[in-house]
C-alpha positions, 0 to 999 in steps of 0.5 A: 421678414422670415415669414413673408419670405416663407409666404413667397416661397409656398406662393412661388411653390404653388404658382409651379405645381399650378404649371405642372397640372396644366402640363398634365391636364393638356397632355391628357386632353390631346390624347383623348383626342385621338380616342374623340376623333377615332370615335366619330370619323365614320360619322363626320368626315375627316375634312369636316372634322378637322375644319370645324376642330381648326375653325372652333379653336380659332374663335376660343384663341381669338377670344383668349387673345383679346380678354389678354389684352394681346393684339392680333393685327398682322401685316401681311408679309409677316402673315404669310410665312405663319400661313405657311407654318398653319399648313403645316401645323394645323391644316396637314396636322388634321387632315393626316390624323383624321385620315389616319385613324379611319385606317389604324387605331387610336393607339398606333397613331399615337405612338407614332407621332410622338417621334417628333423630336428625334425627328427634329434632331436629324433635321437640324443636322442635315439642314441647321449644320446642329450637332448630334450628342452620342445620347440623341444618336442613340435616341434616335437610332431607339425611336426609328427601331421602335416606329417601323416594329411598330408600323409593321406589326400594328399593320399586320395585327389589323386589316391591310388597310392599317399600312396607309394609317400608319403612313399617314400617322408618320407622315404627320410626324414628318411635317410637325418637324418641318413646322418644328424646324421652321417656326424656330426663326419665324416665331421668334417675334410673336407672343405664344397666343397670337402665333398660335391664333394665326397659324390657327385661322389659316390652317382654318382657311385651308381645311375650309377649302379640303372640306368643300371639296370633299362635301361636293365629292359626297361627304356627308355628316351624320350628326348625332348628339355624341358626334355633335358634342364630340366634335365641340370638345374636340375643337374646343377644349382638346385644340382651343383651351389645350393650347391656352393650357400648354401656353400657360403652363409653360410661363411656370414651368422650364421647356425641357421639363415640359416636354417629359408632359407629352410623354403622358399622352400615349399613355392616355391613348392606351388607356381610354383606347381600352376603356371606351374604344375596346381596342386590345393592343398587342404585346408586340404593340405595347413594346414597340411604343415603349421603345419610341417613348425611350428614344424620344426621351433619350433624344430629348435629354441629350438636347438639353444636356447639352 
């Protein structure tokens, strides 16, 4: 009995580090997105790219689904409202992010959308009547000082043109906590992998349309082996098996646990940034980013302590 009690706790220990190192590896695979994405945009453009990341992630979750056993049929009226959470969350997602790094540097863009939960705590205040703990006001109040510092002297590090990335670096925090807000009731009846696929293929559907409208506008591919390869990866493996990952992760380990993970992905940004991007941030930069890892992280623990 004694030693099938220890088996089970090493086993049980070993089903949560197994957790933690998926967190971890899906932490650096989105941030190594945005050193990806940086590096092809003036070769792919930045619709296309985002449809053929939506388009590939779709068929590597639908893949995923069915070999769980998970079904994917959906009626339509409750189709619609994940539709609407896809537009959000994926199709917006990848059109300001492209956007976004023709203009800024993989490093800014980062930090810049890493205030999401900040962001969500005021939302739920204003629209969700949710209460705010001294520590999130706190957080809160850290993370705006942090993204305007930043937004400011990144901007004036760079060319003029850095403001409407940083814009649009915050732009998309904005609509991820709108798809925060929203998906708490709508996701509610749905099982992590088929949301996901389904919000998945309409953001697809979307980013079909934005990329045949900026093809006909004169956008063209210039499709080279590193572009080619760095576009599957980034559809692939950063989107399609990140989230499988995350997903994954997340049955072994506690969401407030996991959420200290995306912390990891700045890091990474600032790191490969340097090595593969020769990007040089700034003193200034690096403390202003520092200043939104703090508050998000304060606004995060005055949630869950709660």
């Amino acid at each position: 009995m004694r030693e099938q009690a220890i088996a089970d706790q090493r086993a049980a220990r070993l089903h949560t580090i197994g957790g933690h190192l998926l967190l971890a590896t899906t932490a650096v695979l989105w941030g190594s997105s945005y050193i990806g994405t940086r590096a092809i945009v003036g070769d792919v453009p930045p619709l296309l790219l985002g449809f053929l990341r939506a388009l590939s992630a779709t068929v590597v979750l639908g893949v995923l689904a069915k070999l769980a056993g998970e079904s994917l049929r959906a009626r339509l009226s409750a189709w619609i409202p994940l539709a609407g959470l896809g537009v959000l969350g994926v199709a917006y997602f990848y059109i300001g992010l492209n956007l976004a790094l023709q203009w800024t540097t993989a490093t800014a863009a980062s930090f810049l959308n890493l205030p999401y939960p900040a962001l969500t705590a005021v939302g739920g205040w204003l629209f969700l009547r949710e209460r705010l703990g001294t520590r999130q006001i706190a957080g809160i109040g850290l993370a705006a000082v942090g993204a305007t510092w930043l937004t400011v002297a990144s901007a004036q590090d760079n060319v003029g043109g850095a403001w409407i990335g940083n814009l649009l670096a915050l732009s998309i925090t904005v609509a991820w906590t709108a798809y925060t807000l929203l998906g708490r009731r709508l996701l509610l009846n749905w099982t992590p992998l088929a949301a996901t696929f389904h919000m998945m293929a309409a953001g697809t559907l979307v980013l079909a349309l934005a990329a045949g409208l900026e093809y006909f506008g004169g956008g063209r591919p210039r499709w080279t082996a590193e572009s080619t390869l760095i576009t599957l990866y980034l559809g692939v493996v950063c989107t399609g098996l990140g989230y499988a990952f995350w997903n994954a992760g997340l049955r072994r380990v506690r969401a407030a646990t996991a959420s200290v993970y995306l912390y990891l992905q700045p890091v990474t940004v600032v790191v490969l940034g340097i090595a593969l991007l020769g990007e040089q941030p700034s003193l200034v930069t690096l403390v202003a980013g520092a200043l939104v890892i703090a508050g998000t992280a304060l606004t995060a623990g005055g949630e869950r302590a709660r």
